[in-house]
LUMMAR-580949 format. One record per residue (C-alpha): x, y, z. Coordinates in nm, 4 decimals. Layout:
<nodes>
+----------+----------+----------+
|       xx |       yy |       zz |
+----------+----------+----------+
|        X |        Y |        Z |
...
+----------+----------+----------+
</nodes>
This chain:
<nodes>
+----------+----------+----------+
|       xx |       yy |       zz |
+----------+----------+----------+
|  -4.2820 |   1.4013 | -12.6685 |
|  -4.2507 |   1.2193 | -13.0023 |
|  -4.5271 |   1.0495 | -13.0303 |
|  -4.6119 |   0.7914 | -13.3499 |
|  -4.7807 |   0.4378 | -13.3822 |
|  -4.4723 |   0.2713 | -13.1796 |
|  -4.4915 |   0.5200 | -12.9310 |
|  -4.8193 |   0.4861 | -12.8918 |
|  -4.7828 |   0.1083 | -12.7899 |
|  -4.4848 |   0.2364 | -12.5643 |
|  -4.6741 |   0.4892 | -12.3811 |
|  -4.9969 |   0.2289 | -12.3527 |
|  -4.7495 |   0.0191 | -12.1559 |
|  -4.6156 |   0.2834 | -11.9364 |
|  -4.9070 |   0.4321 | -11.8485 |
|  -5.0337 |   0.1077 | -11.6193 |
|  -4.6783 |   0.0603 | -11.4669 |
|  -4.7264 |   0.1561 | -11.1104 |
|  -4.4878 |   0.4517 | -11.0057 |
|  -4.2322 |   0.4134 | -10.7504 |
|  -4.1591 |   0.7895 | -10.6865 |
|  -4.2894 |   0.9413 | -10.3705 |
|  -4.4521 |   1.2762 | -10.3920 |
|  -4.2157 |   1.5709 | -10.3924 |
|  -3.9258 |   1.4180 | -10.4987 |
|  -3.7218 |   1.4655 | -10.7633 |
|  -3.3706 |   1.4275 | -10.9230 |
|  -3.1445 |   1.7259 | -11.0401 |
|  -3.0706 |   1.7651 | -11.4220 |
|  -2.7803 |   1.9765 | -11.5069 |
|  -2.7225 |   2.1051 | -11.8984 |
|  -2.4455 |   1.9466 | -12.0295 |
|  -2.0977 |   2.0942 | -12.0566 |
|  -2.0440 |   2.3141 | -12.3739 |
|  -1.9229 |   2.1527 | -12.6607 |
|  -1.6490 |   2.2591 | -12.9464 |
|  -1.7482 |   2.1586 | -13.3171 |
|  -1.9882 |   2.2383 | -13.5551 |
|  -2.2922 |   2.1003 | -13.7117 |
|  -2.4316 |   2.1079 | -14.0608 |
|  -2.8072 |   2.0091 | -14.1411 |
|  -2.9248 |   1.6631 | -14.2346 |
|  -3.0561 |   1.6588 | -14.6248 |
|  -3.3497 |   1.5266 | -14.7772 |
|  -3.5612 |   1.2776 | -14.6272 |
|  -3.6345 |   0.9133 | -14.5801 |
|  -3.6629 |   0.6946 | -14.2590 |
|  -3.3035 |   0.7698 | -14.1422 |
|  -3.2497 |   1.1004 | -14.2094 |
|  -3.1051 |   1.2887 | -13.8834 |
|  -3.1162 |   1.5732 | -13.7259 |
|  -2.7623 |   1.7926 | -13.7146 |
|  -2.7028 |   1.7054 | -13.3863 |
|  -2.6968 |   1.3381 | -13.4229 |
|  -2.3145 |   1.2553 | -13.5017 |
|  -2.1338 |   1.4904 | -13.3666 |
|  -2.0354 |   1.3540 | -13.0797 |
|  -2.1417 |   1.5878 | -12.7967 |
|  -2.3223 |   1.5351 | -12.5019 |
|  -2.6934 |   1.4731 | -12.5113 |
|  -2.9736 |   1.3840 | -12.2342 |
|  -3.2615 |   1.1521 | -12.2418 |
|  -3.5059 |   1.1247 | -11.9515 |
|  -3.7437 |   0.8269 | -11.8959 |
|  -3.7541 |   0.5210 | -11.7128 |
|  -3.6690 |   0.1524 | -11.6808 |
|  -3.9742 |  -0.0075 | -11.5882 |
|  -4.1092 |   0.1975 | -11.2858 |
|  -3.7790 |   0.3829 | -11.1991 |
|  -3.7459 |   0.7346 | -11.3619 |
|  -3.3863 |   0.7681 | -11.4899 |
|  -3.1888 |   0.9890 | -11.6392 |
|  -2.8745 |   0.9415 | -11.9188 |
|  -2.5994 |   1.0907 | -12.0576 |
|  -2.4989 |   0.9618 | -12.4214 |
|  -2.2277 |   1.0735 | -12.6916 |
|  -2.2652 |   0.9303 | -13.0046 |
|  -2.0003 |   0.9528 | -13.3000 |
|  -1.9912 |   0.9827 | -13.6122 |
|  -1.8618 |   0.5762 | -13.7192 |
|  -2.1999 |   0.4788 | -13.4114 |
|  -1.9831 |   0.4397 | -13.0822 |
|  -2.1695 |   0.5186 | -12.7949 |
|  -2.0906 |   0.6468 | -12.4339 |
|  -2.2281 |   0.7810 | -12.1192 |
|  -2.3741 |   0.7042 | -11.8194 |
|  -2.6801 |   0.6793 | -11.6316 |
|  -2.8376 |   0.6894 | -11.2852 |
|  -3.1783 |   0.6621 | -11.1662 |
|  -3.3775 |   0.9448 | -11.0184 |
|  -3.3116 |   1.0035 | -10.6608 |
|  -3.0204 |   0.7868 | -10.5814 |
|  -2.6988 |   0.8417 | -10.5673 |
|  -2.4379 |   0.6799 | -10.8100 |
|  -2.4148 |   0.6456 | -11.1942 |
|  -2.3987 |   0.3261 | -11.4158 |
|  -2.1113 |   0.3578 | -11.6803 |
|  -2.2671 |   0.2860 | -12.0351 |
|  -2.0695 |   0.1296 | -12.3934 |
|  -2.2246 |   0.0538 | -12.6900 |
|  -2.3010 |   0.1111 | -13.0671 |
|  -2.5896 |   0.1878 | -13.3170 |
|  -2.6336 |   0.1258 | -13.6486 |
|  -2.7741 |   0.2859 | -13.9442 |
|  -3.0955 |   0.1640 | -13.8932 |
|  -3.0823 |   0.2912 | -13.5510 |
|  -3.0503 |  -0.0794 | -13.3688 |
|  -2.8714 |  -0.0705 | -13.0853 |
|  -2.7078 |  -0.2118 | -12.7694 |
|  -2.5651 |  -0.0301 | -12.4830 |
|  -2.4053 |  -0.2468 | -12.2042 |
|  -2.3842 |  -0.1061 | -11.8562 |
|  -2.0987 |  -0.1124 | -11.5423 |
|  -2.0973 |  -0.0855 | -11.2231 |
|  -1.7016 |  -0.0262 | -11.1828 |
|  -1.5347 |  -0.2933 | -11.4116 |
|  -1.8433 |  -0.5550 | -11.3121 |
|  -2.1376 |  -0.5917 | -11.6136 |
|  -2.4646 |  -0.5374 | -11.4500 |
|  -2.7232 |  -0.5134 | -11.7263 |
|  -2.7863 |  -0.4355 | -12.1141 |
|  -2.9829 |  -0.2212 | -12.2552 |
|  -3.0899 |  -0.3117 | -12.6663 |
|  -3.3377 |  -0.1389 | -12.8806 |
|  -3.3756 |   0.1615 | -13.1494 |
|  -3.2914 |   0.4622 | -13.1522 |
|  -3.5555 |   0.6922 | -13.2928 |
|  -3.4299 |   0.9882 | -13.4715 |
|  -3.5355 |   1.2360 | -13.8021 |
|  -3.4811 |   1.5319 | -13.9309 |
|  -3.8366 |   1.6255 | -13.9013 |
|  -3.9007 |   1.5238 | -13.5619 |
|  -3.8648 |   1.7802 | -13.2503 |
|  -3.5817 |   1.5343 | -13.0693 |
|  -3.4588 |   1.1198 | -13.0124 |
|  -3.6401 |   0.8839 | -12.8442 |
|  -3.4571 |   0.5555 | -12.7564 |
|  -3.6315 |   0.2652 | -12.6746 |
|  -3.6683 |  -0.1492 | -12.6071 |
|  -3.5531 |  -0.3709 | -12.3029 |
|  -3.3283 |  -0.4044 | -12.0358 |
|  -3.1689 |  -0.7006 | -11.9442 |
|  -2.9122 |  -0.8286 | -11.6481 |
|  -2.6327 |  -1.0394 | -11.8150 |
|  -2.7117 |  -1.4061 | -11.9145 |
|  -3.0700 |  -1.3251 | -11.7492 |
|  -3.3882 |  -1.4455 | -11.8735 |
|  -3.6921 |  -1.3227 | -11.9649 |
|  -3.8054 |  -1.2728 | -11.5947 |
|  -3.5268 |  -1.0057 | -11.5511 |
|  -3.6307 |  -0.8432 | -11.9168 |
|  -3.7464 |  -0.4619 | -11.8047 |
|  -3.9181 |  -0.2260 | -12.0556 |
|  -3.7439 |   0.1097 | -12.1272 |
|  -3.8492 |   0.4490 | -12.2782 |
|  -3.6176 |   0.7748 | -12.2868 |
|  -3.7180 |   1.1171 | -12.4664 |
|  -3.4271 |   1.4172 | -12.5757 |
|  -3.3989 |   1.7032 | -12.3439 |
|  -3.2530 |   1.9847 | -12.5595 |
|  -3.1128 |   2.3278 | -12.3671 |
|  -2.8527 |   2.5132 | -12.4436 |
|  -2.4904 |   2.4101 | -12.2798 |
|  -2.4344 |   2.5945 | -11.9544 |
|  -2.8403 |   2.6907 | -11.9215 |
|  -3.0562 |   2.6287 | -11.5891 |
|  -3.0712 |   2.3385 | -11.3978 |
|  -3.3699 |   2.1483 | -11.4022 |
|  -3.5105 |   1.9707 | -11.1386 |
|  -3.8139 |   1.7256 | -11.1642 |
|  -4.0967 |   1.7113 | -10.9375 |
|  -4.3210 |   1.4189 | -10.8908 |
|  -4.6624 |   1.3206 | -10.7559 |
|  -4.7781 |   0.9609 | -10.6806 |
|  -5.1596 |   0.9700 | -10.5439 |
|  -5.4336 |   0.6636 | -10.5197 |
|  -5.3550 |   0.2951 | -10.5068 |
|  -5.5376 |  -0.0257 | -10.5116 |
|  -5.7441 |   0.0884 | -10.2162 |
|  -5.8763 |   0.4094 | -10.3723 |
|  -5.9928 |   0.2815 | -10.7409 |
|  -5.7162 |   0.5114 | -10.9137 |
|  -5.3289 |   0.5793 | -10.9362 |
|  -5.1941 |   0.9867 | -11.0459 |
|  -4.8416 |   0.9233 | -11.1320 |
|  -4.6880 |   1.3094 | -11.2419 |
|  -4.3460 |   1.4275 | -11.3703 |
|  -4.2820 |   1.7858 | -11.3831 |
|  -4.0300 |   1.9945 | -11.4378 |
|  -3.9335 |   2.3295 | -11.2055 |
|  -3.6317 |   2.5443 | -11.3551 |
|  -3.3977 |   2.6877 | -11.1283 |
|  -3.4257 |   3.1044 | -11.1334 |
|  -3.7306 |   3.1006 | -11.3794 |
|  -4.0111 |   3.1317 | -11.1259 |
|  -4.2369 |   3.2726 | -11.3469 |
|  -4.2023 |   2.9343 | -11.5325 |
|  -4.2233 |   2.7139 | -11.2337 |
|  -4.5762 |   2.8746 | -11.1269 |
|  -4.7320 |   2.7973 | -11.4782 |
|  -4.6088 |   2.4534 | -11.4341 |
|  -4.7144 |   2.3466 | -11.0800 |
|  -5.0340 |   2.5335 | -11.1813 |
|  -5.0915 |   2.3367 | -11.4516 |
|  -5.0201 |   2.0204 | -11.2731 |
|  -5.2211 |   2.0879 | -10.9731 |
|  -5.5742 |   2.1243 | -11.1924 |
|  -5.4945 |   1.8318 | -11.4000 |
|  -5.4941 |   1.6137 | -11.1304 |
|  -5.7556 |   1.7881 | -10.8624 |
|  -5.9924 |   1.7687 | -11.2047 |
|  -5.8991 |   1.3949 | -11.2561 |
|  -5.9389 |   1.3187 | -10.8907 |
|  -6.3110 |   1.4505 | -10.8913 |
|  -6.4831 |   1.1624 | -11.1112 |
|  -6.1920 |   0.8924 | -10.9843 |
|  -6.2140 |   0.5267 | -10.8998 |
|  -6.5345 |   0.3041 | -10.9244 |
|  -6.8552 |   0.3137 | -10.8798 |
|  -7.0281 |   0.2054 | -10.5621 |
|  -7.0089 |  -0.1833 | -10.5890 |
|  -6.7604 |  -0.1650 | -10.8535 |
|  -6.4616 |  -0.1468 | -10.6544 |
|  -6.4259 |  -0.5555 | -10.5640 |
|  -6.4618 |  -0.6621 | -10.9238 |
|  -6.2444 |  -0.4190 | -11.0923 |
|  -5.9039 |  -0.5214 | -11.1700 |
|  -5.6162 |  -0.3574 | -11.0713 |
|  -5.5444 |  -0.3269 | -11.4455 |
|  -5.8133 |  -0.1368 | -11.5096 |
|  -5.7760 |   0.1191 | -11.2398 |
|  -5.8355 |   0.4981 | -11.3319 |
|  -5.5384 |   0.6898 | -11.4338 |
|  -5.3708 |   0.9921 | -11.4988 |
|  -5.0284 |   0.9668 | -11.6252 |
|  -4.8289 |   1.3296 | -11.6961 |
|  -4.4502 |   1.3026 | -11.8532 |
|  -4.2849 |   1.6362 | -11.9887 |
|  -4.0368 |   1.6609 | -12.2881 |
|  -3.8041 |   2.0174 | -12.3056 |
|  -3.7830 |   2.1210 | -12.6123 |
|  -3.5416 |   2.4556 | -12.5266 |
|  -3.3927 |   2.5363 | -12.2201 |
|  -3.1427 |   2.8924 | -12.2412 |
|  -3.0987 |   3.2427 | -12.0846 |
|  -3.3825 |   3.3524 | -12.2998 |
|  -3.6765 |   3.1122 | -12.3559 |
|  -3.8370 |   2.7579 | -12.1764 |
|  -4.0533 |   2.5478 | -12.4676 |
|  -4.1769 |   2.2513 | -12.2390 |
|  -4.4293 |   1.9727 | -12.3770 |
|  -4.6226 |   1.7784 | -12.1653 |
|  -4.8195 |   1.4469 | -12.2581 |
|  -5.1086 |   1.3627 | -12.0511 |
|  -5.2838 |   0.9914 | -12.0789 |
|  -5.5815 |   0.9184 | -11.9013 |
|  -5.7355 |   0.5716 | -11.8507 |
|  -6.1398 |   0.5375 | -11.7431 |
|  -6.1768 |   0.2048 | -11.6268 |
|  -6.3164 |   0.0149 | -11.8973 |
|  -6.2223 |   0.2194 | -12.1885 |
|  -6.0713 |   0.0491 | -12.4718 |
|  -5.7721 |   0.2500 | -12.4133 |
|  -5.6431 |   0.5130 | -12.2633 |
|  -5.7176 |   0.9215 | -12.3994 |
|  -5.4735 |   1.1420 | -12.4728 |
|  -5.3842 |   1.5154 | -12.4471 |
|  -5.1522 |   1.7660 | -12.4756 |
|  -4.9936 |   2.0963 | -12.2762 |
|  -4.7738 |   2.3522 | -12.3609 |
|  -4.5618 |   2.6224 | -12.1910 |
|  -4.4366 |   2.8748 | -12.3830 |
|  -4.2245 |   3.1105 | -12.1660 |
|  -3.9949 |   3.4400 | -12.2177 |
|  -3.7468 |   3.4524 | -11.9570 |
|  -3.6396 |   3.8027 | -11.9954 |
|  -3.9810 |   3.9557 | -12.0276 |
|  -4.1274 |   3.7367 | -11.7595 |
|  -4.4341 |   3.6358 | -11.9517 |
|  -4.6079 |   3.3096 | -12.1234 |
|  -4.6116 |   3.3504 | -12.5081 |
|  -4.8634 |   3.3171 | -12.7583 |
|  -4.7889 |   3.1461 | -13.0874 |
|  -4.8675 |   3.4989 | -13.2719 |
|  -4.6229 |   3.6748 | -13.0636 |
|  -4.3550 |   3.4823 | -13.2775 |
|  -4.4814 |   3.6805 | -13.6476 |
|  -4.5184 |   3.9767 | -13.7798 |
|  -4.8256 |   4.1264 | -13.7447 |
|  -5.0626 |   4.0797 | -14.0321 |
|  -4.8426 |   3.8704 | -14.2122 |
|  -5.1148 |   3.5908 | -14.2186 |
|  -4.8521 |   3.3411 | -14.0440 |
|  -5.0970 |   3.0626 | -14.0101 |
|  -5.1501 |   2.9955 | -14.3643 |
|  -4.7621 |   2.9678 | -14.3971 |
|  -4.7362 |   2.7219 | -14.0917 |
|  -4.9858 |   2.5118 | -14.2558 |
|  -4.7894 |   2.4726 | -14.5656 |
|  -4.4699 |   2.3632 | -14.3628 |
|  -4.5987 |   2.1465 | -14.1901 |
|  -4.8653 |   2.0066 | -14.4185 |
|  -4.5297 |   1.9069 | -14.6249 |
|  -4.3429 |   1.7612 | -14.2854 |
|  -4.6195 |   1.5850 | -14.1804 |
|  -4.6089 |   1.3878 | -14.5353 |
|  -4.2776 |   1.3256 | -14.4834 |
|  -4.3396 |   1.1710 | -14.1492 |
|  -4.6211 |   0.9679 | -14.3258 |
|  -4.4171 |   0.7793 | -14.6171 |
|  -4.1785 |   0.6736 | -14.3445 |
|  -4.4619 |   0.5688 | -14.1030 |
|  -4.4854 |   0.2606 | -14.3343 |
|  -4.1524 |   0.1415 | -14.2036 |
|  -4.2710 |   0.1738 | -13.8344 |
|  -4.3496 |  -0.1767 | -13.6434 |
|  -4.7345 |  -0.2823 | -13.6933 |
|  -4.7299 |  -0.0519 | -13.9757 |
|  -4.8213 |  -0.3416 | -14.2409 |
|  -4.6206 |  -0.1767 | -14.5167 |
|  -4.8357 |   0.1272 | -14.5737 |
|  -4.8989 |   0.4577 | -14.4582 |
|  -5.1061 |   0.5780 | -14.1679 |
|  -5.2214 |   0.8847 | -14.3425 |
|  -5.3503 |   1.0010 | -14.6156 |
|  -5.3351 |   1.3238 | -14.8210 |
|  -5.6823 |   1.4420 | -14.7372 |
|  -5.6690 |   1.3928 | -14.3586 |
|  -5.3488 |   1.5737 | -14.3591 |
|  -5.4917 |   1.8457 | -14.5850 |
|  -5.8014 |   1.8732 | -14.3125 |
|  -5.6225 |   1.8213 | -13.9958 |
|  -5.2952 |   2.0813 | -14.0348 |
|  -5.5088 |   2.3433 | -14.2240 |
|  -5.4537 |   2.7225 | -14.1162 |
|  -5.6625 |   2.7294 | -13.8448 |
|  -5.5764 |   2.8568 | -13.5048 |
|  -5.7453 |   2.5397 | -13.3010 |
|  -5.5042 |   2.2869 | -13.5294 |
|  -5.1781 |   2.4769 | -13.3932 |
|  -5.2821 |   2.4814 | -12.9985 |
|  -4.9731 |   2.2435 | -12.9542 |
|  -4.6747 |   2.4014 | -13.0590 |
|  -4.2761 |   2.4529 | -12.8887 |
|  -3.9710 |   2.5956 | -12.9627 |
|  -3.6608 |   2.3992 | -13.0641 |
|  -3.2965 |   2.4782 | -13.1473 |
|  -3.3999 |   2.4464 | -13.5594 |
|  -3.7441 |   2.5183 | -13.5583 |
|  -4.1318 |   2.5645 | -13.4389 |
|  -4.2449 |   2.2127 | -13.3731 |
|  -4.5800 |   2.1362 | -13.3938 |
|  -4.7625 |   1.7876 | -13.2222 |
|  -5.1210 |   1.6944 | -13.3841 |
|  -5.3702 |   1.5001 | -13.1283 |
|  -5.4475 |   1.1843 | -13.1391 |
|  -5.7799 |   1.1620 | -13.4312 |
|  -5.6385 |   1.5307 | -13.5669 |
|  -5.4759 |   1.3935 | -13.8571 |
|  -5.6224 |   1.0305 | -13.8511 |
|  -5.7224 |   0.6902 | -13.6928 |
|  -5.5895 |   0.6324 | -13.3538 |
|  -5.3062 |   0.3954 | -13.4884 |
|  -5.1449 |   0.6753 | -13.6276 |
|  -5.0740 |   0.8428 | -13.2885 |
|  -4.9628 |   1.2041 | -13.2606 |
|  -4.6765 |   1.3230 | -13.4751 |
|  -4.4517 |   1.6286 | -13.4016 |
|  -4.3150 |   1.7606 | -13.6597 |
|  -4.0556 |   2.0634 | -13.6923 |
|  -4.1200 |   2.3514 | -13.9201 |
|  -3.7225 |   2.5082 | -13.9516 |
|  -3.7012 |   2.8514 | -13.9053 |
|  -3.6024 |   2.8952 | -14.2158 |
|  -3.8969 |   2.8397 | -14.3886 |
|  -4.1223 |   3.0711 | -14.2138 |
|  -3.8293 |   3.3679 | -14.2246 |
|  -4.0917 |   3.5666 | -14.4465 |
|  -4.3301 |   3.5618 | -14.1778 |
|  -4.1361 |   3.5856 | -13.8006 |
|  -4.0419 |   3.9009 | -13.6189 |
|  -3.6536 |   3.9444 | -13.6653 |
|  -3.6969 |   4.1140 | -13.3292 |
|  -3.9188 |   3.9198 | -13.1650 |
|  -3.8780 |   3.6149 | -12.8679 |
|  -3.6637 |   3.3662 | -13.1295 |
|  -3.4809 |   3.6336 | -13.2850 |
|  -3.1364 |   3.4471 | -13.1461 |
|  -3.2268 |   3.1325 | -13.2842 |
|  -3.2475 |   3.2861 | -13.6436 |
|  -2.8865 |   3.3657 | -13.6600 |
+----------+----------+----------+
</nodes>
């Protein structure tokens, strides 16, 4: 997930929305259809800089929710900021049609059908750089002439796979209540054929919350005081950061909420996995032996990171001014093994997310930054696991 000082804010208010998923249910996420057309990298830098895929008009899909309801959408945006899709919610049948536009700031408003009858808007940003692993899109959603009591909070993340590749379905798990102290609201994903995958996954999942679960809910005497607000709570989303025949690069955020923390605590997971040799990777399997790849990471994405920073004055709450500075970077994304625990693999490059006090204060969230393949050519295997993504 893409996570900087808005997001932060964003995922603070998701993480105490109660979840209205039932345990073991999930919706099915197909890749989208192959597309013709080429795409040529986004230049330089700056606060709108894009990623190649932006404005090309092919198919792209965002997972999140409105409010509560896990969703899932379908958008095409062109080149002159048309957009199109559709959109259905996780678990029921049927799709919303969606229309809209975006500007070049990344405002925008996408109004949604049911048949030729209006039934909502959605209007917000659109979050998108070069630098950054995928889109986010976020803001509120609104029925037509409604007001502010039918205003619903919405947050989608980029899934990017490879047209034609696996079909993804997501698994969830909704534990605790009012009644018990706590709430475990999970998302996560199982890929159709890739069992090796889908073990490390539900393994993962299955710890996280029997570990949460163990210190959970109040104190004896607590319970009747305690507001519902400040329940315990273990929130897990996932973001896919490649999805083909070869290789699944899956992030997953994890916030966690101790009743009467200031706010919540954050984490990261990764899974790293080679299809075709059945196995989880390590980051080093990725370079040449020897060649002292770390050192070389740092350097990428010392110099990403800073671009991230100069446009992290722009963000909302930001006050004008960065939320870095040059020697937390320099400390934080140095070439040392612990600072690179988080890393996937993307289409362009090796993206990298930095927790939450890595790189700074708390206000300055996580970033995830990509590192193109490109610059680290001197150091990867030619043969190894992202050999086809060199080409």
């Amino acid at each position: 997930m893409n996570t900087r000082p808005l997001a932060t804010l964003l995922v603070f208010t998701l993480l105490f929305a109660p979840a209205c998923a039932s345990a073991g249910t999930g919706g099915h996420v197909s890749a989208p259809p192959a597309q013709s057309g080429s795409t040529t990298p986004a230049s330089g830098g700056g606060a709108n800089a894009q990623p190649p895929a932006q404005a090309t008009g092919e198919e792209r899909v965002f997972h999140g929710s409105v409010a509560d309801r896990p969703a899932t959408m379908h958008l095409r945006r062109t080149p002159d900021g048309k957009l199109s899709g559709a959109y259905s919610y996780d678990g029921r049948g049927g799709e919303l049609t969606l229309k809209g536009s975006v500007d070049a700031k990344g405002n925008f408003t996408l109004e949604e059908f049911d048949g030729a009858k209006q039934t909502g808007a959605f209007k917000g940003w659109w979050d998108e750089k070069d630098y950054e692993p995928e889109a986010s899109i976020s803001g509120d959603w609104a029925k037509p002439g409604g007001g502010s009591d039918t205003t619903q909070f919405f947050y989608f993340v980029e899934q990017r796979w490879q047209a034609g590749a696996h079909v993804v379905t997501t698994k969830r798990l909704d534990e605790g209540g009012r009644k018990h102290g706590y709430s475990v609201n999970v998302e996560y994903p199982q890929v159709e054929g890739v069992e090796g995958f889908n073990r490390l996954a539900q393994a993962f999942v299955t710890k996280e919350v029997a570990d949460f679960k163990k210190d959970a809910g109040p104190e004896k005497g607590e319970k009747e005081t305690m507001p519902e607000a400040s329940e315990d709570s273990l929130t897990i989303r996932y973001t896919v950061r490649l999805l083909n025949d070869s290789l699944v690069s899956v992030e997953f955020p994890i916030d966690y909420y101790e009743h009467g923390a200031a706010h919540p605590s954050h984490a990261f997971h990764v899974i790293n996995y080679d299809v075709k040799a059945g196995r989880e990777l390590s980051l080093a399997d990725l370079f040449r032996p020897g060649s002292n790849y770390l050192t070389k990471v740092s350097e990428v994405a010392v110099r990403q990171v800073r671009r991230w920073n100069r446009d992290s004055a722009e963000y909302p709450g930001g006050g004008g001014q960065p939320y870095l500075d040059d020697a937390g970077i320099a400390d934080g994304a140095k070439p040392e093994a612990d600072n690179y625990q988080n890393w996937t693999l993307t289409p362009r490059g090796l993206a990298v997310t930095f927790d939450y006090y890595q790189l700074g204060a708390y206000a300055a969230g996580a970033p995830s930054v990509v590192l193109p393949y490109a610059d680290l050519k001197d150091v990867l295997k030619t043969d190894g696991p992202v050999a086809p993504l060199l080409k």
